[in-house]
C-alpha positions as CSV (number, residue, x, y, z in Angstrom):
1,X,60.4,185.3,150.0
2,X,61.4,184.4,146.6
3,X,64.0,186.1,144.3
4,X,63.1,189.0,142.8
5,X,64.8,189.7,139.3
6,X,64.7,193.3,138.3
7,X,64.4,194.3,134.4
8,X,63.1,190.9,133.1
9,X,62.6,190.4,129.8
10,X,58.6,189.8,129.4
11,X,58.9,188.6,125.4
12,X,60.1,185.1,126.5
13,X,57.4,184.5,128.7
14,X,55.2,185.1,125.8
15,X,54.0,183.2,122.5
16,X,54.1,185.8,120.4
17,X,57.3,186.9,121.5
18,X,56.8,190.7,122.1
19,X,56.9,193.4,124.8
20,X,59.1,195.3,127.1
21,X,60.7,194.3,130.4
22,X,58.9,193.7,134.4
23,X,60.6,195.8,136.8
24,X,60.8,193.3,139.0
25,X,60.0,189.6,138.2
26,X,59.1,186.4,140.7
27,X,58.4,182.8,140.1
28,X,57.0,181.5,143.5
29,X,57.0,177.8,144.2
30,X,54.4,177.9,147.3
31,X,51.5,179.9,148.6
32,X,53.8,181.2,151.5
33,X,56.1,182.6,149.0
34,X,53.3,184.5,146.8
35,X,52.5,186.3,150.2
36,X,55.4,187.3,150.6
37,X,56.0,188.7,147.8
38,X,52.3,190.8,147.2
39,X,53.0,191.8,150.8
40,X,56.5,193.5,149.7
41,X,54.7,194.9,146.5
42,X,52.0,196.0,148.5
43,X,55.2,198.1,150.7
44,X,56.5,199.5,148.1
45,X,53.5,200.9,146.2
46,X,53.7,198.7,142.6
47,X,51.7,197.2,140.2
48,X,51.1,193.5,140.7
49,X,49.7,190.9,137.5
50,X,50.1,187.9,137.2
51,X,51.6,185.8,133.5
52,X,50.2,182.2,132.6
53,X,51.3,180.3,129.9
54,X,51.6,183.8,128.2
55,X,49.7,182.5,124.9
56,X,47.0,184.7,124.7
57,X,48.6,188.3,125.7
58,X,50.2,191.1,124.2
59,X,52.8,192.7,126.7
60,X,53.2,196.5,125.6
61,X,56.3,197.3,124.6
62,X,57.7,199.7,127.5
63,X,56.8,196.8,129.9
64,X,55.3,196.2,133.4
65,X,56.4,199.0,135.6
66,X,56.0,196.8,138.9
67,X,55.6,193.4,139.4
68,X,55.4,190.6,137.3
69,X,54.8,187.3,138.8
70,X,54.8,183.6,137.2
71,X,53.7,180.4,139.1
72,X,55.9,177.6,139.5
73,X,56.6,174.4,141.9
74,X,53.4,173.3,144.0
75,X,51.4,175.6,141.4
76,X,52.4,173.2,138.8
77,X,50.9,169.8,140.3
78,X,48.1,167.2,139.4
79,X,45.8,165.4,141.8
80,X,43.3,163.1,141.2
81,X,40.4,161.9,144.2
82,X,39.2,159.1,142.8
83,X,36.3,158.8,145.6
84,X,35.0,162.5,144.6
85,X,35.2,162.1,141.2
86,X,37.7,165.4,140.6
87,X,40.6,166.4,139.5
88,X,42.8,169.7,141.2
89,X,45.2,171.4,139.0
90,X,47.6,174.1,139.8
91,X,46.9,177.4,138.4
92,X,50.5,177.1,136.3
93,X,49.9,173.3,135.4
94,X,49.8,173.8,131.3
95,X,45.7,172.9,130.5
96,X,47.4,170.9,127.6
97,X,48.9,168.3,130.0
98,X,46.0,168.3,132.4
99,X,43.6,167.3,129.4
100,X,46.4,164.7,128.7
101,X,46.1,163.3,132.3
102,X,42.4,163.2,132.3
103,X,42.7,161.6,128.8
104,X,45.1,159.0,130.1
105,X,42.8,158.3,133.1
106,X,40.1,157.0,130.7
107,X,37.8,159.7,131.0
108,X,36.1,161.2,127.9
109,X,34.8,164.8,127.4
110,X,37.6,166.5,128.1
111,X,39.6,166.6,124.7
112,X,39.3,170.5,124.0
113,X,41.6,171.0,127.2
114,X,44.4,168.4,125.7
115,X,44.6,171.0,122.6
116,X,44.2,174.4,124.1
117,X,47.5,176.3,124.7
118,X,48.8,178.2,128.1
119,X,48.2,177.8,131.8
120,X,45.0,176.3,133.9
121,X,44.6,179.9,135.9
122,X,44.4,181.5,132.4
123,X,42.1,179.4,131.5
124,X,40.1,179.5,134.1
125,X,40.2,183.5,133.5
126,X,38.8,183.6,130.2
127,X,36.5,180.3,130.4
128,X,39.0,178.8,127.5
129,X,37.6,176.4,124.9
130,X,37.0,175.2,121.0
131,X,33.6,175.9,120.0
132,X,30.0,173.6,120.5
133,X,30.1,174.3,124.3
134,X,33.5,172.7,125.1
135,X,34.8,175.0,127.5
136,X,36.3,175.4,130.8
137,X,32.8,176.3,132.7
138,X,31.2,173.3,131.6
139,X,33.5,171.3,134.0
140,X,35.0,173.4,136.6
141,X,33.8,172.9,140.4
142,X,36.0,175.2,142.3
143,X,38.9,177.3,142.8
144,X,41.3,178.6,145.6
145,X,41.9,182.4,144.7
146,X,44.6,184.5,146.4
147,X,43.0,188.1,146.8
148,X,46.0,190.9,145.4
149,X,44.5,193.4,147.8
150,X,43.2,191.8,150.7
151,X,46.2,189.2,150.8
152,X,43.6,186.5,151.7
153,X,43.1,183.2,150.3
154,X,39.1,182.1,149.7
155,X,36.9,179.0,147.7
156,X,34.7,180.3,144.9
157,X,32.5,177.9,143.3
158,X,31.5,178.4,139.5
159,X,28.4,180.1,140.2
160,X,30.5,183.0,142.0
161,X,32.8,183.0,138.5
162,X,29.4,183.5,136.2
163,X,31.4,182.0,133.3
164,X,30.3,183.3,129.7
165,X,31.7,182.7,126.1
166,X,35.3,183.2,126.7
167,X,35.6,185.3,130.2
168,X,34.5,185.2,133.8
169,X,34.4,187.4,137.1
170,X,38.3,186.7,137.4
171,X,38.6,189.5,134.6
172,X,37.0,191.9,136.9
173,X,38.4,190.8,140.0
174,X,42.2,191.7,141.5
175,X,42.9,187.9,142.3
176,X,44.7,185.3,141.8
177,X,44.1,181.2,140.9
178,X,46.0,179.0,143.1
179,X,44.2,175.9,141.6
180,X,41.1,174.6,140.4
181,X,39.0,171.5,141.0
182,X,37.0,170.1,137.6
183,X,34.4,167.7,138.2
184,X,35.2,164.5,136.4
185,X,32.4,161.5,135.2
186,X,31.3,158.2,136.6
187,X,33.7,156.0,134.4
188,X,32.2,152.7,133.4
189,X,34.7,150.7,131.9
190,X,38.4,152.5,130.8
191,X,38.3,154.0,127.3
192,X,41.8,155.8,127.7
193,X,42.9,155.1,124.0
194,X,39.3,156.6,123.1
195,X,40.0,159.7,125.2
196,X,43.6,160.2,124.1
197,X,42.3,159.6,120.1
198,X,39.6,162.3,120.5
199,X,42.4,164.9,121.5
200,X,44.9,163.7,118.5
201,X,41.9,164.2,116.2
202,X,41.3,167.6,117.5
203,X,44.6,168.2,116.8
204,X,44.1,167.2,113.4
205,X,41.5,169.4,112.6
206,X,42.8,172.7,114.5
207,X,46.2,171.9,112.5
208,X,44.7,172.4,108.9
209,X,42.6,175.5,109.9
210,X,45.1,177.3,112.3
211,X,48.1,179.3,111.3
212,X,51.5,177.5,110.5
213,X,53.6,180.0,112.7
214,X,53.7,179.0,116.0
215,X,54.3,182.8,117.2
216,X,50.4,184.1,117.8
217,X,48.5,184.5,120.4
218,X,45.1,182.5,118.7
219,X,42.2,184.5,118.2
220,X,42.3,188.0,118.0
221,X,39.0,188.7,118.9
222,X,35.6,186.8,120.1
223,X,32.9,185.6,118.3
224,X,29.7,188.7,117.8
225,X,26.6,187.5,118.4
226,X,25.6,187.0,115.2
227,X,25.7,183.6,113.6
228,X,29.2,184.4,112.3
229,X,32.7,184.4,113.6
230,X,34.4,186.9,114.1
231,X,36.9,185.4,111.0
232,X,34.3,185.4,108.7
233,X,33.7,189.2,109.3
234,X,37.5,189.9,109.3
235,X,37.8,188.4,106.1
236,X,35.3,190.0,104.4
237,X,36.9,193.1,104.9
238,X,39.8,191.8,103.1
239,X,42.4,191.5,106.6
240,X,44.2,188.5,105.1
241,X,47.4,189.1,104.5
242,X,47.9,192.7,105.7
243,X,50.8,193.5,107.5
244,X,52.4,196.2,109.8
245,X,56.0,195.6,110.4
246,X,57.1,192.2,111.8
247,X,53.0,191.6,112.7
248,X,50.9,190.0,109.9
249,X,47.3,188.1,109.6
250,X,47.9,184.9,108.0
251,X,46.1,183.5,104.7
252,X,45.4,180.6,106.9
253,X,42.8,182.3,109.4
254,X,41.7,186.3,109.1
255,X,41.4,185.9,113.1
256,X,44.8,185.6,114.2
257,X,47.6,187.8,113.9
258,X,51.3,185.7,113.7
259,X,54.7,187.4,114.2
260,X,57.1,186.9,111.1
261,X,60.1,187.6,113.1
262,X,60.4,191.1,114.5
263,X,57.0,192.4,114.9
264,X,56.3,194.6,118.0
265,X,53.4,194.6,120.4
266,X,52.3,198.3,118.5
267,X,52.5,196.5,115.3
268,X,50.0,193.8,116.4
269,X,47.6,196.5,118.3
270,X,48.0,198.6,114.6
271,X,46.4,196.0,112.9
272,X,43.8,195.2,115.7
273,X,42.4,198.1,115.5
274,X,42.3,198.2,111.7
275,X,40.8,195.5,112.0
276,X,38.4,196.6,114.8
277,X,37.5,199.5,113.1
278,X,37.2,198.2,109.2
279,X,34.2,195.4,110.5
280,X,32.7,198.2,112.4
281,X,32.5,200.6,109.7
282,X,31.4,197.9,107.1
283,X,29.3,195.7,109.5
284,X,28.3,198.2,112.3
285,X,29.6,195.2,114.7
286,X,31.9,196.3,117.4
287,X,34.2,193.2,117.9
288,X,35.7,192.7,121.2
289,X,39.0,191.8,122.1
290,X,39.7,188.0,123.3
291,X,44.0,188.4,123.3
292,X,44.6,190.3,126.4
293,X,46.9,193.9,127.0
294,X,49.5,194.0,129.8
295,X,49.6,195.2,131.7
296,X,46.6,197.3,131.2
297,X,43.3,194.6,131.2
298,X,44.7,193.0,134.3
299,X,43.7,194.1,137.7
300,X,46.2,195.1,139.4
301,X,46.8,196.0,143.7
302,X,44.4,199.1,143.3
303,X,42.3,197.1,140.9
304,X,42.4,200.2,138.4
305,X,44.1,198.6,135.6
């Protein structure tokens, strides 16, 4: 089994830099040791979830009372299979440098990957992309998951994960990613400068729209059903600029919440649900949530978180 570090600080793990401390902590580098440790957790009764690239939680601030585990070594790997046309990514390979990979392979289509922050299980999780249909669903084929209660390792395919606009089954299911296969094109011809352009471009644009602090965890909340996003609503009901403590929406982009340097994970959920509850009273639109709460939106052993 791996080492287990007790009272680990969670707000390093995380973009936006908040939250209290995991009572115990684990960073396994192999599917023998990721066993191991649910097994032991499973022993002793605790809380199990599971931290990506940490860019789109908030950890509450008294922290994880249980166990807080982090992927690392063969979870971190890239394989291409040339002959099936895929590519396999661990679950804690960052979806930035897969989409980098893929770029640098010649393969077009996959740009919003090369620009979307955090890990390839997280994104997997919450069907990650930009907008216009480029997301995660579109191109994933299959995925090892590690069941938290069962301790048993399975294949789902993606009409098991029923992806929709930013989520999937994984939010409802007590499981792990190991890794994920994504179906790649036929390539006629390589057009890797192409590729690897169409990801700097998207850069580009998300640079002059997005916030200039790199402490957020991107969009607050999801798109409504309506025509409009969710920033258009938000900034209607005039949320640019208001702050609570350390926690502040920028002028930049009424959907994201940045930290100016001590904010708190209760100062960002203050101004959520401001937020939540100014649109709904103004709009009668209930927004949901697309940043995620740990540990309490993540399925734990008992899967009753």
């Amino acid at each position: 089994m791996c080492s287990l570090i007790s009272n680990y600080p969670l707000a390093k793990l995380t973009r936006f830099g908040t939250g209290g401390n995991a009572l115990l902590y684990a960073e396994p580098t192999s599917t023998s040791q990721l066993h191991s440790i649910i097994t032991y957790a499973h022993e002793k009764n605790l809380i199990c979830c599971i931290i990506g690239g940490g860019t789109n939680i908030l950890v509450n601030d008294n922290g994880v009372n249980g166990l807080v585990i982090k992927l690392s070594g063969a979870f971190k790997t890239i394989s291409f299979d040339d002959a099936r046309k895929t590519v396999v990514a661990g679950a804690g390979v960052p979806l930035i440098k897969l989409g980098l990979a893929i770029a640098r392979r010649g393969f077009e289509g996959y740009a919003y990957m090369g620009v979307i922050p955090g890990s390839v299980g997280g994104a997997v999780r919450m069907n990650a992309g930009i907008g216009d249909g480029q997301e995660i669903g579109n191109h994933f084929a299959s995925a090892m998951l590690f069941d938290i209660k069962k301790c048993t390792i399975g294949e789902v395919d993606a009409s098991a994960l029923a992806f929709r606009y930013r989520t999937s089954m994984l939010a409802h299911m007590s499981a792990i990613v190991l890794h994920a296969t994504f179906q790649l094109p036929e390539l006629h011809g390589r057009h890797k400068e192409r590729a690897l352009r169409a990801i700097q471009e998207l850069l580009v644009q998300r640079s002059k729209r997005h916030p200039k602090n790199p402490r957020t965890f991107g969009s607050t909340f999801k798109n409504p059903c309506t025509g409009r996003s969710a920033g258009w609503y938000l900034e209607q009901v005039g949320m640019k600029g208001m702050r609570i403590g350390g926690a502040m929406v920028p002028y930049e982009h009424a959907n994201w919440i940045v930290n100016t340097g001590n904010a708190t994970t209760y100062d960002a959920r203050q101004l959520i649900e401001i937020a939540r509850q100014r649109v709904y009273e103004t709009f009668g639109i209930q927004l949901e949530r697309e940043v995620v709460y740990v540990p309490e939106d993540l399925k734990g052993i008992n899967g009753e978180q």
